[in-house]
N, C-alpha and C positions, 0 to 999 in steps of 0.2 A: 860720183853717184854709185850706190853698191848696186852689184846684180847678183844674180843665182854662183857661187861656186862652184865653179867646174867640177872641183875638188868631192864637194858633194856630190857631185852625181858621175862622177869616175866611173862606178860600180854598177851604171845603168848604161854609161856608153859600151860597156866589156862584157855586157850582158841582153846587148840588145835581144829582142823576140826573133825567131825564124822569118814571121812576116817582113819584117821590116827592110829584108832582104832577099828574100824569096817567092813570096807569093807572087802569081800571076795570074790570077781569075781572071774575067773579065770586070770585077766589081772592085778589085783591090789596087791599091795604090802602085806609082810605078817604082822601080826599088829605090829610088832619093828619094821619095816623099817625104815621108814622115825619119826626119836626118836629126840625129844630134844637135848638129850646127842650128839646125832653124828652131831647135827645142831654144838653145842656149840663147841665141839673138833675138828670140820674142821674149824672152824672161825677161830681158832687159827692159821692155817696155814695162814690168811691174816689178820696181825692187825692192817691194814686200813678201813677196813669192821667195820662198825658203830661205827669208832673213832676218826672220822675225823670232824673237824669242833664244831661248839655250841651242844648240848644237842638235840634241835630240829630238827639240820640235822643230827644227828645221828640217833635218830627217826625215821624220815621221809625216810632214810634210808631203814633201815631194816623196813618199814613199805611197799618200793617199794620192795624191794627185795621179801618178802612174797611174796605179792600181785600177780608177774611175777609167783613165783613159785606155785600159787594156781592155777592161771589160766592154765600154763602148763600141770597141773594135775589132771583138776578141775572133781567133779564126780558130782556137782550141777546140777539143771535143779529148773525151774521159781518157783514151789511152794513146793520146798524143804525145810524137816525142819529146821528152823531159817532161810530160806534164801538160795537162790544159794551161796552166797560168805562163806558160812559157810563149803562149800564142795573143799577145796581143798588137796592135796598130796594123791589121791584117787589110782593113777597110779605109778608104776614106769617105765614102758615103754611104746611107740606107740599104740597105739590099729591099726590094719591093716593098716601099711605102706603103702603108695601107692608105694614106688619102696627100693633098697637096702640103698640109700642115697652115692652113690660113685660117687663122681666126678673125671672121672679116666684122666680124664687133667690136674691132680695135680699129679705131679712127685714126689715133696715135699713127700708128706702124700700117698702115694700107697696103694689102697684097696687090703686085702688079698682074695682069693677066699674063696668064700659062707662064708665072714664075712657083715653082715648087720651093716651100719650107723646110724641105723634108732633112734629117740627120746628115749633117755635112763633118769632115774633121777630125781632130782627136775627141772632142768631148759630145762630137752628133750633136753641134747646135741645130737646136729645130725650132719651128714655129714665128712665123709673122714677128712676134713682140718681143723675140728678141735676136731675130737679126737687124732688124731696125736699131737698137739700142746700139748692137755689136758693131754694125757698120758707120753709127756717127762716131762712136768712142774711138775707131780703129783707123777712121781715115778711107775707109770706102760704103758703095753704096750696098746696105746691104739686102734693101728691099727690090731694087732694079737690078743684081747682078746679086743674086746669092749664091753662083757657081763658085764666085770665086776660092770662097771654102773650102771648097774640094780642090781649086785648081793651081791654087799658091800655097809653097807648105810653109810660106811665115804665115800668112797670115791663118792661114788653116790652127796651126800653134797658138797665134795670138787670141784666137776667139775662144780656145780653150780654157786660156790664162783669164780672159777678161770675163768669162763665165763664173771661173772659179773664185776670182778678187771682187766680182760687184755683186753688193746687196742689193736686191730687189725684193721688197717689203711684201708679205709679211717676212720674207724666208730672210734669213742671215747670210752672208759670205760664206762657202765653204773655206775659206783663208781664214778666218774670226775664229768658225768653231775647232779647224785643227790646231790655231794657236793657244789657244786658250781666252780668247776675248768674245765670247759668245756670251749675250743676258739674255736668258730667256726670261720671255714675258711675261704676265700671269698667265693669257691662252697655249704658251709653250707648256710653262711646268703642268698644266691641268694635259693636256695631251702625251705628257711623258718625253718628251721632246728632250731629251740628254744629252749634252754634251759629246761627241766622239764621231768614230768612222760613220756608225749607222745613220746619224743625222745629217751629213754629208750626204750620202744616198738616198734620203729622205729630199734634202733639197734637190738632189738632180732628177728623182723621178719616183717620189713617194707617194705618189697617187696611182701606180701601179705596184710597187712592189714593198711599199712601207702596211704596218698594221696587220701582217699575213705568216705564221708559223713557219719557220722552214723554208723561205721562198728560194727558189734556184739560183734566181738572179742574184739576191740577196747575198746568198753564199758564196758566190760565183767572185762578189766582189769584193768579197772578205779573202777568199784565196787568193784574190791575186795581191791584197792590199799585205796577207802576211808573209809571201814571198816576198816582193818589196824590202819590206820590213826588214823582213832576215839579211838580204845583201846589205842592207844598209848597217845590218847591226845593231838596230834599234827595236823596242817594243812598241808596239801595235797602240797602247792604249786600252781603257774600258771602252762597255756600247760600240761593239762592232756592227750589231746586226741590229733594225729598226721597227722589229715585231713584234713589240709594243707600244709602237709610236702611232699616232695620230698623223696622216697627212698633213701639209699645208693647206 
């Protein structure tokens, strides 16, 4: 069965962020957390994840994929050393939620009492509906035990992976659109909805930061997406940024 290429991502073990071995907040991971090795052994559970397609979208690939998860995570600030984008998987959970993250109009996915939803992992799954999904696809519970998230760094990985690989309708796979197998629909092309990094950020969280000039965040993950890029050697692609997109 194929998996992720070490090979590919050589130039992300030898580049690891400062967090990933240093921080010690009280909010931040402990220095194995977030490990190469539990990057490379949850890939395996998806081996479409940076297999798909020419060499350069493979890249480009796991160059977005990063990128999303640094920024999710990031412990950067503007005159940080080497760089803000040198600062990500600083976190593994929320820093002050602002609420539980339960959407309890989902019968589907039932929040359990005093379980919080809130941003767990490399990719901050949040919300009821889809840890629910996350935790039957992945083998645990993830509406009675959403700590785990934070508390296992495979599966912490694998929820990120299985965020990133599963469609959930209307939005597309972030895997699809960096492969190049994205159709957008007739309500995509009327919203502007384009192909590339920016629609990737649009599905992870375009209802804040999609449709808006210049947004920080926006940019935020476009830097760290073209650092990425560059170790890997690779170009970025068109539609970085989503400020002419229409939410989901």
């Amino acid at each position: 069965m194929a998996v992720v290429s070490p090979s590919l991502l050589s130039s992300r073990k030898t580049s690891s962020t400062p967090c990933l071995y240093t921080r010690t907040t009280p909010h931040a991971p402990p220095r194995d957390f977030f490990t190469y090795d539990s990057f490379i052994q949850a890939s395996r559970c998806f081996p479409r994840f940076g297999n798909t397609g020419s060499i350069t979208t493979r890249k480009r690939e796991i160059a977005a994929f990063l990128a999303q998860i640094s920024h999710e995570t990031t412990g950067g600030w503007a005159t940080a050393p080497d760089g803000p984008y040198a600062w990500g998987l600083c976190f593994k959970e929320e820093v002050s939620p602002q609420s539980d993250y339960c959407d309890s109009t989902n019968v589907q996915w039932p929040c359990y009492p005093a379980k919080s939803y809130k941003g767990r992992g490399p990719i901050q799954l949040s919300w009821n509906f889809n840890y629910g999904p996350a935790g039957k696809a992945l083998g645990f519970d993830g509406l009675r035990n959403p700590e785990m998230v934070s508390n296992d760094s495979l599966i912490a990985f694998k929820t990120g992976l299985w965020f990133w690989m599963t469609e959930q309708k209307p939005k597309p796979s972030c895997h699809n659109v960096m492969v190049g197998r994205y159709v957008p629909t007739e309500a995509d092309l009327a919203a502007n909805r384009t192909a590339g990094f920016g629609l990737v950020t649009n599905i992870i969280n375009g209802g804040l930061e999609c449709g808006i000039p210049n947004h920080g965040r926006v940019n935020d993950r476009i830097g760290y997406f073209q650092r990425y890029a560059n170790l890997f050697h690779v170009d970025t692609g068109r539609n970085l940024d989503c400020e002419n997109q229409k939410s989901f």
